[in-house]
C-alpha positions in Angstrom: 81.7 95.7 -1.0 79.4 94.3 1.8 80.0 95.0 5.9 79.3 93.3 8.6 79.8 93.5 12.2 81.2 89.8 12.1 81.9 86.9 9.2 81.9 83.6 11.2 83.4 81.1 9.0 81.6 77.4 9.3 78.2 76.8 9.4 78.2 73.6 11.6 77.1 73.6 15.6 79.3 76.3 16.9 79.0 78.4 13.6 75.8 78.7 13.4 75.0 78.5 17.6 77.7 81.5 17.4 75.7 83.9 14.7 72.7 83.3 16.6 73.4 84.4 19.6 75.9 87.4 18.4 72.8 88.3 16.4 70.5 88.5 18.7 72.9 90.9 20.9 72.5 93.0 18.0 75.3 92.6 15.8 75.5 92.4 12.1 76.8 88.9 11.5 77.4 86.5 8.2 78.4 83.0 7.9 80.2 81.6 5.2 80.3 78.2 4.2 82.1 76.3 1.3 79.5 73.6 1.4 75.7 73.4 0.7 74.4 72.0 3.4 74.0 73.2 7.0 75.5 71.7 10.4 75.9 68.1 8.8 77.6 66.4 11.4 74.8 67.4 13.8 72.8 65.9 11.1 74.8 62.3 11.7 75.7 62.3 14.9 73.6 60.0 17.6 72.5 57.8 14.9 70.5 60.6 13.2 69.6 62.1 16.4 72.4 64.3 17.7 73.8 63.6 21.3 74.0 67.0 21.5 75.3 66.9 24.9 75.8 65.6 28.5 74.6 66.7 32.0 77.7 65.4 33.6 80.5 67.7 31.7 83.4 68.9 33.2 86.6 70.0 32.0 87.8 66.8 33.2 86.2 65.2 30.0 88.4 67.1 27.7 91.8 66.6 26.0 93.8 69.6 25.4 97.6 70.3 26.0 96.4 73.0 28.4 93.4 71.0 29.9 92.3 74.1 32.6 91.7 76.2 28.9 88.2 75.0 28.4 86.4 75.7 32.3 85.9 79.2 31.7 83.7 79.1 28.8 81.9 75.6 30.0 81.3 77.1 33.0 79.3 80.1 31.7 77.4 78.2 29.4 76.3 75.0 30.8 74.6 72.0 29.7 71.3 73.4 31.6 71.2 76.2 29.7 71.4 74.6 26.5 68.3 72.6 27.4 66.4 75.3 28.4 67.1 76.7 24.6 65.7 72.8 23.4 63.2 73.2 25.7 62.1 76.7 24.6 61.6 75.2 21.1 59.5 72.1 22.0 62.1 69.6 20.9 61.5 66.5 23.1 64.9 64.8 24.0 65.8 61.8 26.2 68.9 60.6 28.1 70.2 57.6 26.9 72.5 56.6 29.7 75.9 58.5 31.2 74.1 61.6 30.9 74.1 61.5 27.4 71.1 63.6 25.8 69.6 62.9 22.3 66.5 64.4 20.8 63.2 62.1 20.2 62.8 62.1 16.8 65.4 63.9 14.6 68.8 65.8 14.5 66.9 67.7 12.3 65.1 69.5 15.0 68.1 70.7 16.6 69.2 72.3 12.8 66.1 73.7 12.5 66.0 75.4 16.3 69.8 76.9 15.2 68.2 78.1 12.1 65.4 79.9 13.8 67.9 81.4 15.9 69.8 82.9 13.4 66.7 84.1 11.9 65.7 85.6 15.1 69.2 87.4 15.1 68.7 88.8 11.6 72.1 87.1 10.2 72.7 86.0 6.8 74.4 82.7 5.7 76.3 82.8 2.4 76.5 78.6 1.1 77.9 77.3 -1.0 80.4 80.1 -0.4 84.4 79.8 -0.4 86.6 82.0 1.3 89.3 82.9 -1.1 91.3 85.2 1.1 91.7 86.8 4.5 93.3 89.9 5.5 93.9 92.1 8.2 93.7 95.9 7.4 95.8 98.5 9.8 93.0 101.3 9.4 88.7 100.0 11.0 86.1 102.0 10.9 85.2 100.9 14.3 87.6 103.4 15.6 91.5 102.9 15.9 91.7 100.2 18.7 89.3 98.1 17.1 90.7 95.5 14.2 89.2 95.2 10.9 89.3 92.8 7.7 88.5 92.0 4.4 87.7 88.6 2.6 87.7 87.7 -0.7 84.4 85.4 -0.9 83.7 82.8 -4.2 80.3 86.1 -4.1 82.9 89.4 -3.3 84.6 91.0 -1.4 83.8 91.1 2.6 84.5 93.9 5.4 84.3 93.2 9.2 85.2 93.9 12.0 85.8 90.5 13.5 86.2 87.3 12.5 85.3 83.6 13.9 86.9 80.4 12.7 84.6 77.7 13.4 85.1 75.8 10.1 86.0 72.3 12.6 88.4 70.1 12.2 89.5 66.8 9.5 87.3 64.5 11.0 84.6 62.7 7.9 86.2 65.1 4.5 83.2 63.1 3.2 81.2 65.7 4.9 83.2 68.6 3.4 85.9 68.8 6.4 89.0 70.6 5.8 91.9 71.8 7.1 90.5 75.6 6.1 91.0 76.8 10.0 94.3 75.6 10.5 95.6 77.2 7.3 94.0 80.6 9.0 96.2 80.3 12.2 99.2 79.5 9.9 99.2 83.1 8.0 98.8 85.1 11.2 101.5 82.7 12.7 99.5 81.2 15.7 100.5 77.9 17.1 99.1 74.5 16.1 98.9 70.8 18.2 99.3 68.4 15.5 95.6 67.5 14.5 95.1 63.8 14.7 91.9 61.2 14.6 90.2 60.7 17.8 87.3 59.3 18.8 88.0 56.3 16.0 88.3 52.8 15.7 91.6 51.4 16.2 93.7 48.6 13.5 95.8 45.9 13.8 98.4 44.1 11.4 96.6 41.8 9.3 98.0 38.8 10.5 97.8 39.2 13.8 94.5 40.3 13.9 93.1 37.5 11.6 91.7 34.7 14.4 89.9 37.6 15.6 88.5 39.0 12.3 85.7 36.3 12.8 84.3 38.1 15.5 83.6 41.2 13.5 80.0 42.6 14.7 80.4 41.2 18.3 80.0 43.3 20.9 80.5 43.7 25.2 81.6 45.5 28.0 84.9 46.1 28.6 87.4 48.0 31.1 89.5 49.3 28.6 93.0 51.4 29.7 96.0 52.5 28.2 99.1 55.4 29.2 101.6 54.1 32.0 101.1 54.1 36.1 101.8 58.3 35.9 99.7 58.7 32.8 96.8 56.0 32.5 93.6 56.4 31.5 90.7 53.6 31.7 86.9 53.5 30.6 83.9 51.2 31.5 82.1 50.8 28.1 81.2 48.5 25.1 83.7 47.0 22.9 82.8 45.9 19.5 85.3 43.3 17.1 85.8 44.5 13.4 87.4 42.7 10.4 90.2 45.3 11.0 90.5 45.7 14.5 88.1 47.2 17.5 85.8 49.7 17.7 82.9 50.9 19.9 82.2 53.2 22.9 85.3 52.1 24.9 87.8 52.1 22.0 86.7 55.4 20.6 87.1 57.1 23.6 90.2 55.1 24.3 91.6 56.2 21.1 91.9 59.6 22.1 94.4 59.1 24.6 96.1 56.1 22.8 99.8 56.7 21.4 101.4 55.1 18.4 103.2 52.5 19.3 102.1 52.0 22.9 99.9 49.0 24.0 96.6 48.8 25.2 95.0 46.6 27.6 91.5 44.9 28.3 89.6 43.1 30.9 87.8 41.1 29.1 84.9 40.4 32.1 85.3 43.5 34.6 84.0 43.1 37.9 84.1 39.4 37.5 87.2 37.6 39.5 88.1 35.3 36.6 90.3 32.8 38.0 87.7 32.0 41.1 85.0 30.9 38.8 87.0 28.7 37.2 89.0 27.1 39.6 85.5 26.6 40.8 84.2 25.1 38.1 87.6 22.7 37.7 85.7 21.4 41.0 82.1 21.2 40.4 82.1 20.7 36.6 83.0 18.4 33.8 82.1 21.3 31.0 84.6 22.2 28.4 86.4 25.5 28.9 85.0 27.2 26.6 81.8 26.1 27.8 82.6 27.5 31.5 83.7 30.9 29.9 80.4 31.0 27.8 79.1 32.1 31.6 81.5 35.2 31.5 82.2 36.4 27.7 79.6 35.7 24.9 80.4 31.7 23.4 81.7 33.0 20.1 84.5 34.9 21.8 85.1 32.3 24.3 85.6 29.4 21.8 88.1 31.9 19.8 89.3 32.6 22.9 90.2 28.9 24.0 92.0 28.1 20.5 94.8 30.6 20.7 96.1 28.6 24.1 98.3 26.1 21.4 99.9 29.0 20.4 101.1 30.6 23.7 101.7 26.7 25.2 98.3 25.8 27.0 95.7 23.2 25.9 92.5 25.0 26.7 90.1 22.7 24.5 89.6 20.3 26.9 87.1 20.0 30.3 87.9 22.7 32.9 88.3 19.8 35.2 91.0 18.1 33.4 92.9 21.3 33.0 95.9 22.1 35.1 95.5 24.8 37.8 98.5 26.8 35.7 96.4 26.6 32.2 93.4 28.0 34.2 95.5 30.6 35.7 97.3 31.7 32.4 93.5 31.9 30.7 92.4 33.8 33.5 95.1 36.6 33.4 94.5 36.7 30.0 91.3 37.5 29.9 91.5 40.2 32.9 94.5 41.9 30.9 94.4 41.3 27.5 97.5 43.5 26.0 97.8 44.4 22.3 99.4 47.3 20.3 97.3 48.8 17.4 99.4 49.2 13.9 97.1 52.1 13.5 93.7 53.8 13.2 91.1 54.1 10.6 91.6 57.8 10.6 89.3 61.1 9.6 87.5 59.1 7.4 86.2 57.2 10.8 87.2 59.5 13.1 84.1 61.4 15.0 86.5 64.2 15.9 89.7 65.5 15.1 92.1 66.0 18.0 94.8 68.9 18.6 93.7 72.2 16.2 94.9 76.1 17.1 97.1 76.0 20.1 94.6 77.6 23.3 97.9 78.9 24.4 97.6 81.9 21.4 93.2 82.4 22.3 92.3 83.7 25.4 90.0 81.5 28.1 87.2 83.7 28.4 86.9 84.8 24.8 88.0 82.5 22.2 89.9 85.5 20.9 93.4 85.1 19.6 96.2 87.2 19.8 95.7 88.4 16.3 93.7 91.0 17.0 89.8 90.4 16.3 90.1 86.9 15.2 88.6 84.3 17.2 88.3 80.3 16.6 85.3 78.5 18.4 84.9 74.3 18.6 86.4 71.4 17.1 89.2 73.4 15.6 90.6 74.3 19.0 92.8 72.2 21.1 90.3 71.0 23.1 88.9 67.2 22.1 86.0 66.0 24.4 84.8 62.5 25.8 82.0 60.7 23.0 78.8 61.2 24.5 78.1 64.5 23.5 80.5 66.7 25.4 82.2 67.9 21.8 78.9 69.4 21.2 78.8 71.4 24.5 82.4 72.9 24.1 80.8 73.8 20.8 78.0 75.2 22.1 79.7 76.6 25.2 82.8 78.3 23.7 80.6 79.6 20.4 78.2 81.5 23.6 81.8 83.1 25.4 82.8 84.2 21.7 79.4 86.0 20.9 79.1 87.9 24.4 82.9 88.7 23.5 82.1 90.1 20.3 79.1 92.0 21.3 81.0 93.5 24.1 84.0 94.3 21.9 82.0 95.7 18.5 79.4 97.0 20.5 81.7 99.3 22.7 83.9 100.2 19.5 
């Protein structure tokens, strides 16, 4: 039988940022992972070149049933100091916009530099390796406060001292995501918000959605909200048409926050006052509508646009100034608050990220330790669901760093 200090299970972004750092503080570490490959959604993300985070994050840009949970650890590991590490390995990066950073050339870098600092810590990796079992032993040879376990692995049988769940959360099974870390909180009876898809495109019934199906690949910006007056939330960003529904920046991020069943609602042109520019242009012009809204929303969405007047009782293919002021009016609101209730989502299979995971009400703040003695759980498989734009990838990096000091502090000291 093999020992380590620590078996972190999950070799993706807070895996693998986790063994490196717990390595270099001079523990013994291993990480297990059932697949063959290394950190692929890193390898995915950003287009291929990882938005691996955001210079702007608070804990304001995450979702958790306990919200406060994740400032501890993102305060002690900030976005800064994950630059420096970049920096320190000569991977060139650029923001994009909204403080988003991605590296120049490839997400491969960023693998690579996690690699080298696992190497640099001396810790093994174990792939393609399952975990078979997991238990928790009464006796440790790290004295009698400290906790101790043993996993069956697809290569043997394993003995630590600690170990660290970081095996993420449903989101792409294509990628080999499974639900491995919830199963883990289930046999030592720790509490679970009900994982969902977030950060996903949303659906709508067939139908209803077909005059808009046409528009599939279009894309613009969009104020996009959703919750009621107590419990709304709104983002600025780019909205794109499917065949099945929306997508984009401001309907991923809108999706987190959306509830089955409940509406949500879009200003079609933010920051323009619709109803002025065309009770302005009933005045000065003799264009069709459409042609007038062509000014405001791109023309292929603005002749869809006109045609659905028939059906709610307004003629809208004719010249703005032949329209009544009412028909203009009715367009107009329309357009500024455009309300419509999803069916659905595309789910894991789309989703970048899976919400809800091991309730932070059983892990402590400044640890990522749970109350089952010596086990911890780090990133996506937590309760805590960040913003897109790379702020998933700096709770993973953030509460993978508050885990390792833990560790070193706790195994060192036993």
């Amino acid at each position: 039988m093999q020992s380590f200090d620590v078996v972190i299970v999950g070799a993706g972004a807070a895996g693998l940022f986790c063994a490196g750092v717990a390595g270099q503080l001079g523990l013994k570490v291993l990480v297990l992972d059932h697949s063959e490959k290394v950190a692929e959604k890193i390898r995915i993300s950003g287009g291929g070149r990882a938005n691996f985070t955001n210079m702007d994050v608070t804990a304001a840009n995450f979702l958790s049933e306990n919200p406060r949970f994740a400032k501890s650890a993102l305060s002690r590991f900030t976005p800064a100091d994950f630059v420096s590490l970049v920096k320190k390995h000569g991977i060139a990066f650029h923001e994009k916009h909204k403080g988003q950073l991605f590296c120049d050339r490839s997400a491969e870098d960023l693998i690579a530099m996690l690699l080298a600092e696992c190497a640099a810590g001396g810790v093994e990796r174990w792939q393609p390796c399952g975990v078979k079992n997991l238990r928790f032993l009464a006796s440790s040879p790290y004295g009698s406060s400290a906790s101790s376990y043993e996993i069956d692995s697809d290569r043997g049988t394993i003995h630590c001292g600690a170990v660290v769940i970081a095996s993420g959360g449903l989101s792409i099974p294509k990628i080999g995501a499974t639900d491995f870390g919830y199963r883990v909180a289930k046999q030592f009876d720790l509490p679970l918000v009900t994982p969902r898809p977030a950060l996903v495109p949303l659906t709508f019934d067939e139908a209803a959605w077909a005059p808009f199906a046409q528009l599939s690949g279009l894309s613009l910006p969009v104020s996009i909200e959703t919750g009621g007056k107590k419990d709304k939330t709104a983002f600025l960003e780019d909205l794109l048409f499917t065949h099945r529904g929306l997508s984009g920046p401001g309907v991923l991020q809108i999706s987190s926050y959306w509830q089955e069943g409940t509406p949500i609602r879009l200003n079609l042109a933010p920051g323009t006052d619709i109803t002025a520019h065309l009770n302005q242009a009933k005045a000065t012009s003799r264009k069709l509508i459409a042609n007038e809204l062509a000014a405001l929303v791109p023309s292929r969405l603005a002749d869809t646009w006109v045609a659905q007047g028939t059906a709610l009782g307004h003629n809208w293919q004719r010249p703005v100034n032949e329209a009544s002021d009412k028909a203009l009016t009715a367009l107009a609101e329309r357009l500024a608050r455009w309300e419509l209730t999803p069916t659905g989502t595309e789910g894991y299979r789309k989703a970048e990220v899976t919400a809800g995971g091991v309730d932070t009400k059983a892990l402590s703040s400044q640890t990522l330790e749970s109350r089952q003695p010596g086990l911890y759980f780090i990133g996506e498989v937590v309760d805590v669901t960040g913003w897109l734009g790379g702020y998933n990838f700096q709770w993973a990096w953030a509460s993978a760093f508050a885990c390792a000091k833990a560790l070193a502090q706790a195994l060192r000291a036993a």
